[in-house]
C-alpha positions as CSV (number, residue, x, y, z in Angstrom):
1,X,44.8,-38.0,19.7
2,X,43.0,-37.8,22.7
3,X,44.6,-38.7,26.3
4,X,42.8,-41.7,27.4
5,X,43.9,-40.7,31.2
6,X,42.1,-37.7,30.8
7,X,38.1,-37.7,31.3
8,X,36.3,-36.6,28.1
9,X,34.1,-33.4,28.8
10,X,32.0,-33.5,26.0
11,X,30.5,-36.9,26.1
12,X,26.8,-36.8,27.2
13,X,26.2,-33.0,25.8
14,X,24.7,-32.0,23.0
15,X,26.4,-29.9,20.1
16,X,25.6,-26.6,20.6
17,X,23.5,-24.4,18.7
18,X,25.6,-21.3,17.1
19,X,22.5,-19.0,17.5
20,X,24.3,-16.4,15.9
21,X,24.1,-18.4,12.7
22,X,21.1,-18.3,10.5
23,X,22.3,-21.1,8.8
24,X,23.0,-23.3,12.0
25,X,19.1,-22.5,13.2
26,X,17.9,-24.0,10.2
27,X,19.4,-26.7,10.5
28,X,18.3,-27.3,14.2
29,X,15.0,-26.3,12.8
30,X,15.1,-29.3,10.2
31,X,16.9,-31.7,12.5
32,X,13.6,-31.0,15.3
33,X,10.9,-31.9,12.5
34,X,12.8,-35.0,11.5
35,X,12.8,-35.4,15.1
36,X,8.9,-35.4,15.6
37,X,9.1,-31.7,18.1
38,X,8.3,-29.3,16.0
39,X,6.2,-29.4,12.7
40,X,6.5,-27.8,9.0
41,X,4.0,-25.4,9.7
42,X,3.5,-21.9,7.7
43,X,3.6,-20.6,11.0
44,X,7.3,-21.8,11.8
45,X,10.0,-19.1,10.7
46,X,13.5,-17.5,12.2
47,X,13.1,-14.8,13.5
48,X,16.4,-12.0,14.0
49,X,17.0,-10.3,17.4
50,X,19.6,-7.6,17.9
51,X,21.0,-6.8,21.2
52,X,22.8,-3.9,22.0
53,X,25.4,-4.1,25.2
54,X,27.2,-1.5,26.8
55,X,30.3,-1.4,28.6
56,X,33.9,-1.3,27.7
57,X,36.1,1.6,26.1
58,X,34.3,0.9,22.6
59,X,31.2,2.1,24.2
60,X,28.1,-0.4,22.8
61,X,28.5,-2.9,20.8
62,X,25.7,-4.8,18.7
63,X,25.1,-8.2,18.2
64,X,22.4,-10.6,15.9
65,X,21.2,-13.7,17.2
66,X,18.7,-16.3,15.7
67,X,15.8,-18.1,17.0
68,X,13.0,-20.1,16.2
69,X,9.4,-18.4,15.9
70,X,6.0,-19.2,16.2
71,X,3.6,-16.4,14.6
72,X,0.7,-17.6,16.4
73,X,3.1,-18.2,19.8
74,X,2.2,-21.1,20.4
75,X,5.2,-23.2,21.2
76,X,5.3,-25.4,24.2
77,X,8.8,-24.4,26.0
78,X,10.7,-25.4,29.4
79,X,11.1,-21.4,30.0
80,X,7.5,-20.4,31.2
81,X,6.7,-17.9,33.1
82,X,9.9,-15.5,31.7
83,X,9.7,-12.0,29.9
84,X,10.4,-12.1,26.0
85,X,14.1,-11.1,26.8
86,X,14.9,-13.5,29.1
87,X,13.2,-16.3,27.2
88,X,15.0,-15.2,24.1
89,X,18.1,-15.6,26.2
90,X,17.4,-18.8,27.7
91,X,17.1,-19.8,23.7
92,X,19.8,-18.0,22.6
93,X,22.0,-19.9,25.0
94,X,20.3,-23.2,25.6
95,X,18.7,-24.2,21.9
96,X,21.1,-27.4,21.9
97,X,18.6,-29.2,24.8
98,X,15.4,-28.6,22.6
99,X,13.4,-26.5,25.1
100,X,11.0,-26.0,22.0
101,X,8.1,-28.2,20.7
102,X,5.0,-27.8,19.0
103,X,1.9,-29.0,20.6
104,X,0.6,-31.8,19.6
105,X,-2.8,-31.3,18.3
106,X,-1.7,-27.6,17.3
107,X,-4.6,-25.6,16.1
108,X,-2.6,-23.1,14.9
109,X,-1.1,-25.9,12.3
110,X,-0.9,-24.4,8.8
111,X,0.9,-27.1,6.3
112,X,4.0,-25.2,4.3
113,X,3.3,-26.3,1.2
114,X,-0.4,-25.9,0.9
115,X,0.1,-22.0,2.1
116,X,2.8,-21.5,-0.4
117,X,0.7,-22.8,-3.1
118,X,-2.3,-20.4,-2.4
119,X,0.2,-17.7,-1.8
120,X,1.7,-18.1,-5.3
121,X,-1.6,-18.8,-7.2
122,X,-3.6,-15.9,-5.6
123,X,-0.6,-13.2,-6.1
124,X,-1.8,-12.5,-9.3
125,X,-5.2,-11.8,-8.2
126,X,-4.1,-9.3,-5.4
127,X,-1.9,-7.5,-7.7
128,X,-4.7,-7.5,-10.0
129,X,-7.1,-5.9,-6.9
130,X,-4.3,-3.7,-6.2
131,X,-3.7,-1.8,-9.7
132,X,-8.0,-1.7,-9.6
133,X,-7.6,0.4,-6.3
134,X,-5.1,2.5,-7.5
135,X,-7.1,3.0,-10.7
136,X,-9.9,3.8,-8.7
137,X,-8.0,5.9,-6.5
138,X,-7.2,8.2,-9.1
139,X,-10.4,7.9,-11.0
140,X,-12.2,9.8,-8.0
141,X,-10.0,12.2,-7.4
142,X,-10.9,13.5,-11.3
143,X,-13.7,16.4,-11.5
144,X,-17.4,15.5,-12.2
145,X,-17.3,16.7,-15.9
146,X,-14.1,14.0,-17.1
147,X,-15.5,11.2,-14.8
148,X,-18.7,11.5,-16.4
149,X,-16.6,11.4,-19.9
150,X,-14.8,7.9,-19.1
151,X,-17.9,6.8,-18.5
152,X,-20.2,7.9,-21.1
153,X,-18.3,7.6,-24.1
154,X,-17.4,4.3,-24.1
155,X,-20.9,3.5,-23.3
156,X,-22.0,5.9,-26.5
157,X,-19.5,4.1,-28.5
158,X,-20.9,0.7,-27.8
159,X,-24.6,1.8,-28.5
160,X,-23.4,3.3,-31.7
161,X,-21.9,0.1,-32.6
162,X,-24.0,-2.9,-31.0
163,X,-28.0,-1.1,-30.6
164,X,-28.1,1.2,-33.3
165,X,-31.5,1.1,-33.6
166,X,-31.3,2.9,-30.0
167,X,-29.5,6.0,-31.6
168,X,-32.6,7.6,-32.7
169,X,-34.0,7.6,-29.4
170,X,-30.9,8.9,-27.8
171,X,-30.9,11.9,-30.1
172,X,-34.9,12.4,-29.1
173,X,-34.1,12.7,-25.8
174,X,-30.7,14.9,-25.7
175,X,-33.2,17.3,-27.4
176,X,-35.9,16.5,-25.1
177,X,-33.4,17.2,-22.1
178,X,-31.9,20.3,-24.2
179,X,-35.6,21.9,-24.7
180,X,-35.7,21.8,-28.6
């Protein structure tokens, strides 16, 4: 139990953000849209920073901290005017007094669930494009002669079987071309 003769520190400060915890981000994250400052945008992700510190008898040592990221930077913060390190460190440090928000008529705004939708329904039409490029790839990197084949037999196959009346002519002028 507490002392009551003894002043209580933490009243008054916000909990602290464990930046070092993905999990704990997240939750900030989700805590600042229910909030109103920050928005579910496509845009809005966590992003991973390592940070290598020397000193010491170990030599350097590596640490991972989490922050909130914009991929169109737009974020309105209390930190302007600061490198990219020192406003990560500012965050790092200080994410418990919300120095992030979105701006308010953000024209960067991409709604979540509309961009995962089109992502998942148009996947199988850019694998679909992909394998055609590869094909493709491949196809002109064959010589003249075997190109030519893929493409002429099929298309002899399907005269033969849909215009047969066109075979006669195709004979005439294989001749023709032949000098017969």
């Amino acid at each position: 139990m507490a002392d009551p003769t003894q002043p209580n520190l933490s009243e008054g400060f916000p909990e602290p953000v464990h930046t070092d915890n993905r999990h704990s981000v997240s939750n900030w994250i989700k805590k600042s849209i229910e909030e109103g400052r920050l928005r579910d945008c496509f845009n809005l992700y966590i992003q991973d920073y390592r940070n290598i510190e020397e000193g010491g008898l170990d030599g350097t040592k590596t640490y991972t901290f989490f922050l909130p990221c914009c991929r169109q930077q737009s974020f309105v913060t209390r930190f302007i005017g600061r490198s990219n390190e020192d406003h990560a460190q500012a965050l790092r440090f200080g994410l418990q007094v919300n120095p992030l928000s979105c701006p308010k008529d953000c024209t960067y705004y991409r709604s979540r669930r509309w961009s995962e939708f089109k992502h998942k329904a148009g996947k199988p039409f850019k694998n679909a494009f992909e394998w055609l490029l590869v094909v493709l790839r491949a196809y002109t990197g064959l010589p003249w002669q075997t190109q030519v084949a893929i493409i002429g037999v099929p298309v002899l196959i399907g005269v033969f079987m849909w215009a047969p009346q066109w075979v006669p002519a195709l004979v005439a002028l294989v001749q023709a071309i032949r000098g017969k």
